[in-house]
C-alpha positions in Angstrom: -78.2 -10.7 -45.7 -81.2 -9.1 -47.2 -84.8 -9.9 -45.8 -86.5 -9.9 -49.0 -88.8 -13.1 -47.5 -89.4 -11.3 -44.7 -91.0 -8.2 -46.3 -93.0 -10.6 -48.5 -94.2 -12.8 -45.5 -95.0 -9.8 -44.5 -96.7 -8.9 -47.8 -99.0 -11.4 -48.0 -101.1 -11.2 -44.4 -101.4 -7.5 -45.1 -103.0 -7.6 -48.8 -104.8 -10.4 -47.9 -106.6 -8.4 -44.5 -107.1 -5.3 -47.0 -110.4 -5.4 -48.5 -109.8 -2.9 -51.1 -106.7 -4.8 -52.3 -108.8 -7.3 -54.8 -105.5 -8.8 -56.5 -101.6 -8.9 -55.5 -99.1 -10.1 -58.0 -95.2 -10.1 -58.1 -93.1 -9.4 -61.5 -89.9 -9.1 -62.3 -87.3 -12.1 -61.2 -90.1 -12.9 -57.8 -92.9 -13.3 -60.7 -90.2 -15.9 -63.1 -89.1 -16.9 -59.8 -85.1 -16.6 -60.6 -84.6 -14.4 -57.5 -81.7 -13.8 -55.3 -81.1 -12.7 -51.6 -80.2 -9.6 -53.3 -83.5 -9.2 -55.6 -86.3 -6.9 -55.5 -89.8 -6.9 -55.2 -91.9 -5.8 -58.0 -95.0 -5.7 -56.5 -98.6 -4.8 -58.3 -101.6 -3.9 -55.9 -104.8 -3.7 -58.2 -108.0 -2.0 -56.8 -111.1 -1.7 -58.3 -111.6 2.2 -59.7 -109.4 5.2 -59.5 -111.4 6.3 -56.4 -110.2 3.3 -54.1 -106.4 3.4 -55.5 -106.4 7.4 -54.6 -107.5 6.3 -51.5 -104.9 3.5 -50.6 -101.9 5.9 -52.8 -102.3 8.9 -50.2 -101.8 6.1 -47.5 -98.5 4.5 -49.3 -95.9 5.2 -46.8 -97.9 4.2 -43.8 -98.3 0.9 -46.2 -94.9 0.5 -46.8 -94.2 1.1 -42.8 -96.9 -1.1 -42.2 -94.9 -4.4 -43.9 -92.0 -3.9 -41.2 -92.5 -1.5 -38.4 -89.4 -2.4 -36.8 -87.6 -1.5 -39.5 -86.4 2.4 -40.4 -87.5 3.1 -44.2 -87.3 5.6 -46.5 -89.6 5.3 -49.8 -90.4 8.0 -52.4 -92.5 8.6 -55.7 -91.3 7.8 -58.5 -94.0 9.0 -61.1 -91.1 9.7 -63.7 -91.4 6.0 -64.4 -95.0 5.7 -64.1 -98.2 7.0 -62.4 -99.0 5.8 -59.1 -95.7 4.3 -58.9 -93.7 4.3 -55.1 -90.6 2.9 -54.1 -89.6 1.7 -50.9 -85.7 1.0 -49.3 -85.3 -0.6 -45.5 -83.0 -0.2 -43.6 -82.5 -4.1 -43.6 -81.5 -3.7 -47.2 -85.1 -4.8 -48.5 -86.0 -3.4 -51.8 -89.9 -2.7 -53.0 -91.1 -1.3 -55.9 -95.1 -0.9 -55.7 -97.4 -0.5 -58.5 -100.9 1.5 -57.8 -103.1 -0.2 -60.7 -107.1 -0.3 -61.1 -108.6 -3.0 -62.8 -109.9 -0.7 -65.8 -106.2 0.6 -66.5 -104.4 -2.4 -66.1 -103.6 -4.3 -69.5 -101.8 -7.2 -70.0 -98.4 -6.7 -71.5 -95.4 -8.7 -72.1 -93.5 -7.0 -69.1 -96.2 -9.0 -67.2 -96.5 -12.4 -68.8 -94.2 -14.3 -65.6 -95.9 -13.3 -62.8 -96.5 -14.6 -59.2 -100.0 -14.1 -57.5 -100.4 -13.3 -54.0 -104.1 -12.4 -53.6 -107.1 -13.1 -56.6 -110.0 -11.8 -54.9 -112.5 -12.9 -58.0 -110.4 -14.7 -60.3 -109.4 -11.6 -62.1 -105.9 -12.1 -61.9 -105.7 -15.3 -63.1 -107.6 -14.3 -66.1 -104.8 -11.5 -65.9 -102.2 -13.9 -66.2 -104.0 -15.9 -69.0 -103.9 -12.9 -71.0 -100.5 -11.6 -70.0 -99.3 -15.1 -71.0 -100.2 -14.6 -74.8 -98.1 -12.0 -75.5 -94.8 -12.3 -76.8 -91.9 -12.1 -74.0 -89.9 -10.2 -76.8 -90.0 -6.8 -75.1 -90.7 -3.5 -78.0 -87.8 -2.5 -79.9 -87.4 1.3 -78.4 -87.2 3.6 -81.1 -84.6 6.0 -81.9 -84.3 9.0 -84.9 -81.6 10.6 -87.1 -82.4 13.5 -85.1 -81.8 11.9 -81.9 -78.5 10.7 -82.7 -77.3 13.9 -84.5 -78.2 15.7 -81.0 -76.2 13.0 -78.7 -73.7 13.1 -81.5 -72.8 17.0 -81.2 -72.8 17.0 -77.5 -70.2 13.7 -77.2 -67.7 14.9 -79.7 -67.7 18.7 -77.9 -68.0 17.1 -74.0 -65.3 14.7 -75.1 -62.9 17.1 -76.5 -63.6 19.5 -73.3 -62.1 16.7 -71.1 -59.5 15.4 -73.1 -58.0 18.7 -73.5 -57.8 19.7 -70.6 -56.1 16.2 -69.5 -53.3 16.4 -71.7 -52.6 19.8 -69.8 -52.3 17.4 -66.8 -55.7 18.5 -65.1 -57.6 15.8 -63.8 -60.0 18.0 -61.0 -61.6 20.2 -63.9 -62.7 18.1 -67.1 -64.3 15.2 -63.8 -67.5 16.7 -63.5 -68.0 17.1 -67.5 -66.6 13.5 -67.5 -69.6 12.3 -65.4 -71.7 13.9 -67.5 -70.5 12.6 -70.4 -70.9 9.4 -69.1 -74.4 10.0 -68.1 -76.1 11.0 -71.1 -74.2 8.7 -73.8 -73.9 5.2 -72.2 -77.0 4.5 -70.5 -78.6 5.5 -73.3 -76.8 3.6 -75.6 -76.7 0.8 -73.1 -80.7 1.2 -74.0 -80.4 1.0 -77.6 -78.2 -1.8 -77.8 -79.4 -5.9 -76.9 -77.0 -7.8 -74.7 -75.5 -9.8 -77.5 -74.3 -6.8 -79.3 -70.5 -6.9 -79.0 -70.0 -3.3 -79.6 -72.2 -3.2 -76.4 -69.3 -4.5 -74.3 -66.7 -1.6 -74.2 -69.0 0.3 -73.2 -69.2 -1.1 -69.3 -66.0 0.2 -69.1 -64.7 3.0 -67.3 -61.7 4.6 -66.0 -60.8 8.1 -64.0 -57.9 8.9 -61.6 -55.2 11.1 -60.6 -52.9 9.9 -63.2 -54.0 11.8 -66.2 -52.0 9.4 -69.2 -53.9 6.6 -68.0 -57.1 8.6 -68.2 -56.0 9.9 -71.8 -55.7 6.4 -72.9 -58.8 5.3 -71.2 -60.9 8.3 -73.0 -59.3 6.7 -76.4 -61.0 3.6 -75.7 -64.1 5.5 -75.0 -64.4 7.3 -78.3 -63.5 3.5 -79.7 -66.1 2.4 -78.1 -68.4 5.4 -78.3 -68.0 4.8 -82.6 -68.6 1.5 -82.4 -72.0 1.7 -80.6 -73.1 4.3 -82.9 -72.4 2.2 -85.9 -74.3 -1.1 -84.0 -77.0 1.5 -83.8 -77.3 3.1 -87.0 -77.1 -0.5 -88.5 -80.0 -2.0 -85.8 -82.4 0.9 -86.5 -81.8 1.9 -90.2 -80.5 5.0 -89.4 -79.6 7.3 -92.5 -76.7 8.8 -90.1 -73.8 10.1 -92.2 -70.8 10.9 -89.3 -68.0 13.2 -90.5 -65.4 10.9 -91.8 -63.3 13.4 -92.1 -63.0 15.2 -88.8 -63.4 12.3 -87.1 -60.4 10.6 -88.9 -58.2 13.4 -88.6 -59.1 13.5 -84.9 -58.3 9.8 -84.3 -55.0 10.6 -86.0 -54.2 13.2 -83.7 -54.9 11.0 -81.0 -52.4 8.7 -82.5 -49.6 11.0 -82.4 -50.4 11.2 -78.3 -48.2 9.2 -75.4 
């Protein structure tokens, strides 16, 4: 079992002994409380000017050690997602993401409306929440150009035909690694794009790759089903102008038709 509780038993005696620590909040599933032993913890630490947060960021892994010293961790930066921004695994399993914020660069935002306070030195925090509150729990639309989709359009069709080419020679160990790839860029991306209720969203959870390279054939067919179908749920969802080449693309699914 995960010790999520631990770590934020933890938590809360050592924001509450840090001084420069004025407010402690949780997001995520701990903030709408609709967590699971298998949850992590999204946790904000908000100090009161950049000069005090550079302070406590350069001590973030002796922090994150701090919370459980019995327990081996690894954690890391992740400013690809955001500034300040660190993550933490335990060796119990234990998950922790941990926002650096200052009080001047934090705004409310939708992504923060549920949240779960552990420490309001001044109040600020519930005025935080107030605020956060307000805002509309619809997160932003992500936006997405022509351009965008011509470019993930061109490298699909030529990654796809690399892989199933070489399949139908019977070669499953050369086309894998452009497989993943394929995979990588297209579908989370898509995934992205697309809301939850969108059916043509569902084929796209699926995948398939083995040793037997027919069933592999077949299961790249139902990706380029798939693949189509998500492009037209997103031309449609974001008034795309997207004009796909009917007639390659039909005399390619015909080709495929005449396959085992």
């Amino acid at each position: 079992m995960f010790e999520q509780d631990r770590l934020l038993m933890r938590l809360q005696q050592r924001v509450l002994s840090e001084s420069a620590i004025l407010v402690c909040f949780l997001s995520g599933s701990y903030g709408r409380r609709t967590h699971d032993p298998y949850s992590d913890l999204d946790i904000a630490l908000v100090f009161g000017g950049e000069s005090e947060r550079e302070v406590a960021y350069a001590g973030r892994r002796e922090f994150v050690q701090s919370l459980m010293p019995y327990v081996p961790a690894k954690s890391y930066d992740a400013g690809h997602i955001r500034p300040f921004f660190h993550v933490a695994l335990f060796a119990n399993g234990a998950k922790a993401d941990f926002r650096y914020e200052t009080k001047e660069t934090l705004k409310p935002s939708a992504w923060d409306r549920d949240i779960r306070l552990i420490k309001d030195t001044d109040g600020w925090g519930k005025q935080f929440q107030v605020d956060a509150e307000k805002l509309s729990s619809i997160p932003p639309r992500p936006t997405f150009t022509e351009k965008e989709l011509v470019e993930l359009d061109n490298r699909f069709w030529i990654m796809f035909m690399d892989v199933y080419r070489v399949l139908l020679r019977g070669d499953y160990d050369k086309p894998y690694p452009v497989y993943l790839e394929l995979l990588t860029f297209t579908i989370p991306l898509l995934l992205r794009l697309l809301p939850a209720e969108e059916p043509a969203r569902q084929s796209l959870s699926i995948s398939h790759y083995d040793h037997d390279t027919p069933a592999t054939t077949k299961h790249m067919r139902m990706l380029l089903n798939g693949y189509l179908d998500a492009r037209a749920a997103v031309i449609r969802r974001y008034n795309l102008t997207f004009m796909p080449d009917q007639i390659f693309e039909n005399a390619i699914i015909k080709l495929f038709s005449r396959e085992p």
